[in-house]
N, C-alpha and C positions, 0 to 999 in steps of 0.2 A: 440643671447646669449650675456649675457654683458661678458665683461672683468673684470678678479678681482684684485682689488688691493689690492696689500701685504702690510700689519704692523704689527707691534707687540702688540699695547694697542689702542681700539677704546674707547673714551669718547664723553659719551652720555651727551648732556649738557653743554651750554655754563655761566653758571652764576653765580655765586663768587665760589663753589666750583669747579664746573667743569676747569675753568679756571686757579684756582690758583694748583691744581690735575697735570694741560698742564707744566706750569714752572716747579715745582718739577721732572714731567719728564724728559724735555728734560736737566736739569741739571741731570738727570744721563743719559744721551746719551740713552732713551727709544725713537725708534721711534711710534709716533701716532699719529694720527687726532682727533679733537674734533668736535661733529655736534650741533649745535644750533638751534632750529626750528623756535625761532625769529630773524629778520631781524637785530635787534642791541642788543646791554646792556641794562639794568634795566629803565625807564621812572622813578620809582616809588622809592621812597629812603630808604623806606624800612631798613634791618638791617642799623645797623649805628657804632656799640660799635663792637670795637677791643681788645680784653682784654690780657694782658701783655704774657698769652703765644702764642695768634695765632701771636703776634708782634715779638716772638723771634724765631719763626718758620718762617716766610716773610723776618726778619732779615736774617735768616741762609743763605737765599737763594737770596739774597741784591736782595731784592722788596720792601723795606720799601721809599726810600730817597722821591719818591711822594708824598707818605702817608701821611709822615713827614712833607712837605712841604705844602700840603694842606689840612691836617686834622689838627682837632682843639688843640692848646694847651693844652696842661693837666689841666691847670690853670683855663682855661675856660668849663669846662666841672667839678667841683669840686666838687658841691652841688648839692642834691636834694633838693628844697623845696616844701611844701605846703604851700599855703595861700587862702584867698579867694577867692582874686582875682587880677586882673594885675593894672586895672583902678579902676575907680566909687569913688564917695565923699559921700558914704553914712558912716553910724556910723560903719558897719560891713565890709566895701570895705576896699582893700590893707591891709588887717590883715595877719600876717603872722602866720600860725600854727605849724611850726615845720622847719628847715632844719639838712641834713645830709648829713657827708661828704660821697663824693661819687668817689670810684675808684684809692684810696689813693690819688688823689689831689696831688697838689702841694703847700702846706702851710707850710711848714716844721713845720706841726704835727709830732709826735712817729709814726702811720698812715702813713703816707706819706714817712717817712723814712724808714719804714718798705716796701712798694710796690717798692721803689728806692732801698732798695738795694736786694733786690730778684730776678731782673732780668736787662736783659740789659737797656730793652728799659721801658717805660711807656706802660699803653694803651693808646688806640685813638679811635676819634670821628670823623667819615668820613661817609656818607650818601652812600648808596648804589649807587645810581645817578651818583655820583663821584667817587668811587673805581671801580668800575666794568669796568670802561675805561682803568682805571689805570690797571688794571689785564689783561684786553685786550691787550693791548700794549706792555705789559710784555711777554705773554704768543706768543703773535706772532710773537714779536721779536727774540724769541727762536727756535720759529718753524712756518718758514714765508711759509705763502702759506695752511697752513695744519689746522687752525682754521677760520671751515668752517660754519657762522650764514646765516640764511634760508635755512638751510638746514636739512631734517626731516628723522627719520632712519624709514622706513614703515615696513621694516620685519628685523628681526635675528632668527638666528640658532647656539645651540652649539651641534657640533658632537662630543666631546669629547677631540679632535685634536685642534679643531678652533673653533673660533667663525666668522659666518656671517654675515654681515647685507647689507641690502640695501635701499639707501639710495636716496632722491629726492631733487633737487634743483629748486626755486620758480622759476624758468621755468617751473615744471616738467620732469627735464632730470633723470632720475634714473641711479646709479653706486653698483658696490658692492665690497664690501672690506673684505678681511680674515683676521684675527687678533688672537692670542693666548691666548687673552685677551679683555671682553670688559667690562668698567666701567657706570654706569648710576649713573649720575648727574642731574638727569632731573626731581626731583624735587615729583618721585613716579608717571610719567602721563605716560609714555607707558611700560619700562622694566619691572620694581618691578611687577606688577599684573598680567604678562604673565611668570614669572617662580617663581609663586608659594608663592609671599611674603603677607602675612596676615600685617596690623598695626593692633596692640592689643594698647588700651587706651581708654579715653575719650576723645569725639569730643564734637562738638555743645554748648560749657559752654558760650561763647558769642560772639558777632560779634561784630566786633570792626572796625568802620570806619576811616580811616587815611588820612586829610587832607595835602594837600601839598600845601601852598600857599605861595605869597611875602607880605609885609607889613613892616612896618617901627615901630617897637617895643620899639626903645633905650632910649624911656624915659620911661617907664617902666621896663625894664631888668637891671641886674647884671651879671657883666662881669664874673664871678664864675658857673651861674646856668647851669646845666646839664639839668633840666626841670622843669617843672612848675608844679606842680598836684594842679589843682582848686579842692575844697571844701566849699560850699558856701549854707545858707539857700533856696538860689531859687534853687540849682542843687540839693541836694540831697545825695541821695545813690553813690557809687563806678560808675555804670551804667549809672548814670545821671551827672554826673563830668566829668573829663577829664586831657589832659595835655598837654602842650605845649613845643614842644623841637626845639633848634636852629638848624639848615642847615646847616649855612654856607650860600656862599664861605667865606665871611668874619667872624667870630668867635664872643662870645662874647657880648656886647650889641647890638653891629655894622650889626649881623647878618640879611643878606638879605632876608633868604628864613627860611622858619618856617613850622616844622609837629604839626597837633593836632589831640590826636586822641581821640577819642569818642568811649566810651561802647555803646552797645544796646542792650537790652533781645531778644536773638532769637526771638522769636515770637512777637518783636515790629511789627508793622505794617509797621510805619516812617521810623523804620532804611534805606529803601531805596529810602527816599526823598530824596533824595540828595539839594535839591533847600531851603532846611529849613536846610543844616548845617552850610552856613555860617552865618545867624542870631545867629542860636545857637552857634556859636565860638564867635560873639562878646557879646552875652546874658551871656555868659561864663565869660568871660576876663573879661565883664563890660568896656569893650570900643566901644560903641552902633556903634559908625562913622567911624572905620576904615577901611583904604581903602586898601582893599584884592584884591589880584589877583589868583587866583585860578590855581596851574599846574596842579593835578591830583587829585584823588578821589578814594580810595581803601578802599573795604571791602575787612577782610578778619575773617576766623572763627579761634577760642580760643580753639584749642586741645591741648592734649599732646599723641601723638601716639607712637609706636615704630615696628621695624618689626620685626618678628618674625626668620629672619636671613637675614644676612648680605652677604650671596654668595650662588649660587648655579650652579654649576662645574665651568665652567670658566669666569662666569658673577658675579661682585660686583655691591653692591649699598653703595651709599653714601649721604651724606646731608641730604637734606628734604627727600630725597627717602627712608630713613632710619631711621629717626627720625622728630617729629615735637615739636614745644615747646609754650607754653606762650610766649610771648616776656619778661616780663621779666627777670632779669638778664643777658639778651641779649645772649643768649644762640645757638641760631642756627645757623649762621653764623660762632661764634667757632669753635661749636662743627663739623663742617665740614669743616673746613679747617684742625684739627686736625685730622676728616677719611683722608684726602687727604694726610697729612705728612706721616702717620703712615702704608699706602698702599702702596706709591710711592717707598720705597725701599727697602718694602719685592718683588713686584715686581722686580726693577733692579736685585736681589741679583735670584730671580728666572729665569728669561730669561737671566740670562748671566752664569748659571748655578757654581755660585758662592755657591750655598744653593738648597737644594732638594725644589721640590715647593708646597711640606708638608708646609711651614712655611708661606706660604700664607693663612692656615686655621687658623695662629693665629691674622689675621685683625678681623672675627667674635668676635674671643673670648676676643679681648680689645677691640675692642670699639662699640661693642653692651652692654657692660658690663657699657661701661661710658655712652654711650646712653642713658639708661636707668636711672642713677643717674642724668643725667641732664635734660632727660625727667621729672621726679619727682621732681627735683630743681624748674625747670621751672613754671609747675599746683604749687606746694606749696608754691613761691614766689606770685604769683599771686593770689592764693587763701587767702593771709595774706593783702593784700591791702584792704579786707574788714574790718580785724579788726581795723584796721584805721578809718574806719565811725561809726562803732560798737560801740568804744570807745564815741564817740561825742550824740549816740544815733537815731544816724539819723535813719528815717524811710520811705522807698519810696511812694512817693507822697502826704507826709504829711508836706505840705509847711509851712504850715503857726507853726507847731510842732517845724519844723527844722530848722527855723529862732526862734523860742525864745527859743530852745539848742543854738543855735550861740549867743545870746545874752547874755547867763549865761557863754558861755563859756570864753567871752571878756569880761565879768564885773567885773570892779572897784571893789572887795573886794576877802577878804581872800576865799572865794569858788570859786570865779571864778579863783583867781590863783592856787587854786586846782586842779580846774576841769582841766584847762589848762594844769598844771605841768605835768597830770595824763594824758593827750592826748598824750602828747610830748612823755610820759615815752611809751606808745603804740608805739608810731610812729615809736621809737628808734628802733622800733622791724624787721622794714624794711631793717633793715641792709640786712639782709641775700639777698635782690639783691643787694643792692651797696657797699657792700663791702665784695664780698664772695673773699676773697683773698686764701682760699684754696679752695676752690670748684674750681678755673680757674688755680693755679699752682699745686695743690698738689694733685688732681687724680692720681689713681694708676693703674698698672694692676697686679692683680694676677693670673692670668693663661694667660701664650702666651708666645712671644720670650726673655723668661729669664731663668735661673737658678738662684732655691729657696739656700740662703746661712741658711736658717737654723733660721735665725733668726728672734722674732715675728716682727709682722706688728705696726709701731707705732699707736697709737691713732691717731686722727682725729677729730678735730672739729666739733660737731653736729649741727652748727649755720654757718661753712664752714668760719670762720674768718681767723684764725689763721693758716697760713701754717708755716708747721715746714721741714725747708729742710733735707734730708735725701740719702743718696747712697744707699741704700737698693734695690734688683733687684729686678726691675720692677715699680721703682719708676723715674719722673725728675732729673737730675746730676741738683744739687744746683749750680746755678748762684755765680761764682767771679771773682773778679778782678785780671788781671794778668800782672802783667811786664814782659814782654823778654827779650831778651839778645842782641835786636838790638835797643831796647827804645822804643815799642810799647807797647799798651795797649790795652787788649783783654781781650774778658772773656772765660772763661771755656767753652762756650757754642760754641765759635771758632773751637777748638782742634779739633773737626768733619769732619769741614770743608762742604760743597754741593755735593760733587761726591759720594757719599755713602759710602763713607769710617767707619767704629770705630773706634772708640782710645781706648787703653791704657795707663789709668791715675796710676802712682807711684810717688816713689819717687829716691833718690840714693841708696838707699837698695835695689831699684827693680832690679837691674842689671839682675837678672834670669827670667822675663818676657818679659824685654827688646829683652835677648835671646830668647826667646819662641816665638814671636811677628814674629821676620826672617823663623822661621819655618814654624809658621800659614803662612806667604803673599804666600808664596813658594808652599806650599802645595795645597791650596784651591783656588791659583789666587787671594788673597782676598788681598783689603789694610785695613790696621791696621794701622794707626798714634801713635803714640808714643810721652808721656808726663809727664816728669820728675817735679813736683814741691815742691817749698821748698827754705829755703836759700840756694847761693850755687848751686843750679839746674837752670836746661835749664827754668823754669819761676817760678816768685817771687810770693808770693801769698801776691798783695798789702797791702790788707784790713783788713788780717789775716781772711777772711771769710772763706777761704778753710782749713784753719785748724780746725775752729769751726764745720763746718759740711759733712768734709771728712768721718767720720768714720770707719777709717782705721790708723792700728798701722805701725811705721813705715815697709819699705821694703811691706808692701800689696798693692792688684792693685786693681782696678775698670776699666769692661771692660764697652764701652759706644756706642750703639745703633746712625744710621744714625739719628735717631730723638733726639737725646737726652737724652733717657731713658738710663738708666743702666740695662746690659744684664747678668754682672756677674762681682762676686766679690770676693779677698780673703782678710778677715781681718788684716793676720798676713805674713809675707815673704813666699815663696817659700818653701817645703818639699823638693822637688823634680826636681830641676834647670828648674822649670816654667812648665816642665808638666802637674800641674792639668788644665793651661788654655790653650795649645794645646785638651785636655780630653773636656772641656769646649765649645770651639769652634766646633768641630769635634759633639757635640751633639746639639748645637744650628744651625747647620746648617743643620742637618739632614740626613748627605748625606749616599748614601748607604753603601760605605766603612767603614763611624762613627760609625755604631750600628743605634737603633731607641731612640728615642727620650722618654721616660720615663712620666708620669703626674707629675705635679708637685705637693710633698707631704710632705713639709717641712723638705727634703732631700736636698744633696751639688748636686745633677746631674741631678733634674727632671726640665722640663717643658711639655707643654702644646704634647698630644699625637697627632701627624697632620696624616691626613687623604690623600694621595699621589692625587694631582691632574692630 
């Protein structure tokens, strides 16, 4: 009979979510194992885009300095283009059909200065290849010995108490381990379909093959492009184009290593010749000679799925086990690194019995709720890439059609600079992936670990451009800059800190939160950080951003979530020498002596109704 080993949280899955899931824990003192059923990290490079919030959540948790150092500048990642193509001296070669900025860039556009001051950091452009070491390193540094690759979980059990699993290493030696918790990361291949999880969507819309090769590009490239999308009278339709994007190591035109990837209609035949794609990359590019070296070769299929819940007793799913997307707007890889934040310390707060572990049932109810919004971001960013060829008229397999539309659309007179003008005006429409700048900060949750103040929900951009910061609970604590009192500079996003602590943000009026705040640590075992800003207070608000988007009168507090979100708020000072946020607290945590926890119903005391695990 095996021996079992004790832990607290088993993670199923070693690969950018699973891994990055391991840090956040062991930064709150969670002990666990992670099992990986492959021998190393990713071959394949796969996600790539890092978008400004998963970077200030990596931030929180100082896992970025890698990143930083060997993901691409922002500069070089700026622009999306389309053109025809990269090479060729024909009349229609190296035409350029449209670019757009992409990602706020760093141009010092309006754009640009807008993604710069919303948050700390930028996004980034890192190849899966290369981060997933990165996370590796991170995640075992924290917890040496205990992130365990080839190693595969064959059976689990939850009895209600625990969870079991057992587990084999590519010896075949089998162990098993009791846990109070176990997470799967693994991508939806063993957990998800043995307790019960359905994906509801659309699969099969295309198969999409992703070259990964080396080649020497830089006299063709622009040190700006984010990627390439070919459109050209021989390719055709959406399906029969393509796009080319930089690797890295080296950034920019300089760039070593290069993905392309290619549409194909399910039911092509070819799509699994693999030995006709590198012709077809240079048939593409229109650089017939170049000398490619081939790393990898991935199909993979064009869904957008989602499950149908997100836990069932003391088993989660997260990542792709829980959602799948189009690529793009670069959407999966976020969107699970944000399950990972947003799990890691309702967790802590439940196993160290800081918070009843009720408040564990409100992981489902956010971020199956974003899942979903980015599930449908994702198929409808994707689905809008046709209106791109729509526009131009193209028609599949109608060559010799689709080469003289290219030729009116590049001609020398007043129609063709119509027609042109009128493509671009199309193209412009692509925004919504490259620059959905509220769709990646300004997600919400409305139902889970907050208390509703009452007041409505603001508007929201239906094109996901425009994020409008906001403290409203249940919403991101807007990003600013802050001076201290010892000449550092920090932002708001600091005051949290990594151990799972919240803060309470005031000002000097707040003096009766401040007191209320001694009570809460006291009472609940819980820390609560404490932050005065203002002129005059314990931090300057440099930028004056925080007084733009505090929304709060003097003496009012805003309480703020291990992730950043905002849990609860009072507009106006104290009634009651800080009482209502002991009342507050006492109901977000749920615990037995608080009362129960309320729905939330545009009420000062409700949230999400938890279900006792």
């Amino acid at each position: 009979m095996l021996d079992i080993i004790q832990t607290e949280v088993i993670v199923v899955g070693g690969g950018g979510c699973g891994l990055t899931l391991s840090s956040f824990l062991s930064d709150y003192g969670i002990d666990h194992f992670v099992f990986e059923r492959r021998s190393g990290t990713s071959k394949l490079p796969k996600a790539h885009y890092l978008n400004q919030r998963s970077m200030e959540a990596l931030r929180q948790h100082q896992m970025v300095d890698e990143i930083l150092e060997k993901g691409a500048p922002s500069r070089n990642f700026s622009q999306a283009i389309w053109r025809t193509s990269l090479g060729g001296d024909g009349p229609l070669d190296q035409k350029l059909i449209h670019s757009l900025n992409s990602f706020g860039g760093d141009d010092g556009s309006a754009t640009s200065q807008t993604y710069g001051r919303d948050a700390p950091l930028r996004s980034n452009n890192i190849p899966q290849v290369r981060l997933e070491p990165i996370l590796l390193r991170l995640a075992e540094k924290r917890n040496p010995g205990r992130i365990l690759f080839g190693t595969t979980v064959i059976d689990f059990s939850d009895d209600g108490d625990s969870v079991f699993a057992t587990v084999q290493d590519s010896d075949g030696k089998e162990k098993k381990y009791q846990a109070k918790y176990l997470v799967a990361a693994d991508g939806g291949k063993t957990i998800g379909p043995k307790i019960g999880v359905v994906m509801h969507g659309v699969t099969g819309v295309a198969d999409m093959v992703s070259t990964h090769f080396s080649a020497d590009l830089s006299q063709y490239w622009d040190d700006k492009w984010f990627a390439c999308h070919f459109i050209n009278g021989d390719g055709g339709t959406v399906l029969e184009s393509g796009a080319v994007v930089p690797m890295g190591p080296t950034w920019g035109r300089k760039s070593q290593e290069w993905v392309c990837h290619l549409g194909f209609d399910i039911n092509d035949k070819d799509r699994l010749n693999e030995d006709l794609l590198v012709s077809r990359i240079r048939d593409l590019m229109k650089i017939p000679n170049l000398d490619m070296k081939v790393h990898t070769i991935n199909h993979w299929i064009i869904e957008r799925v989602l499950a149908n819940k997100f836990r069932e007793g003391r088993i989660f799913i997260a990542g792709d086990a829980a959602h799948r997307h189009p690529p793009t707007t670069g959407l999966g890889l976020n969107t699970a690194i944000e399950d990972a934040n947003n799990l890691s310390w309702k967790l802590y707060l439940a196993l160290r019995g800081k918070a009843d572990p009720s408040i564990l049932d409100t992981y489902d109810s956010e971020r199956r709720a974003v899942g979903k919004r980015n599930c449908d971001w994702g198929l409808f960013t994707f689905q809008n890439t046709s209106v791109i060829n729509a526009s131009i008229g193209l028609i599949k397999g109608d060559k010799k059609g689709n080469q003289e539309k290219f030729k009116a659309l590049f001609e020398d007179s007043e129609s063709g600079r119509s027609f042109l003008a009128q493509t671009r005006r199309i193209t412009d429409s692509q925004c919504v992936e490259f620059s959905a700048h509220d769709l990646e900060l300004g997600f919400r949750y409305e139902n889970g670990f907050h208390l509703s103040d009452g007041t409505p929900a603001p508007e929201q951009d239906p094109l996901g451009q425009i994020y409008s910061p906001c403290t409203r609970p249940g919403q991101r604590l807007p990003h600013a800059w802050l001076d201290t009192e010892n000449g550092e500079i920090i932002s708001t996003h600091d005051l949290v800190g990594k151990q799972g602590a919240m803060v309470l943000i005031t000002d000097k009026q707040g003096s009766d939160w401040i007191s209320a705040v001694s009570k809460l640590m006291e009472k609940h075992n819980l820390t609560i950080n404490t932050a005065q800003i203002g002129q005059n207070n314990q931090y300057i608000d440099r930028d004056d951003n925080w007084a733009k988007y505090k929304d709060i009168r003097a003496g009012g507090a805003i309480l703020v979530r291990p992730d950043n979100f905002v849990a609860w708020r009072s507009l106006a000072p104290s009634e009651r020498e800080g009482q209502e946020l002991v009342e507050a607290v006492d109901k977000l945590l749920n615990k037995k002596d608080a009362g129960t926890i309320g729905h939330i119903n545009g009420g000062t005391n409700g949230v999400t109704n938890g279900v006792k695990a």
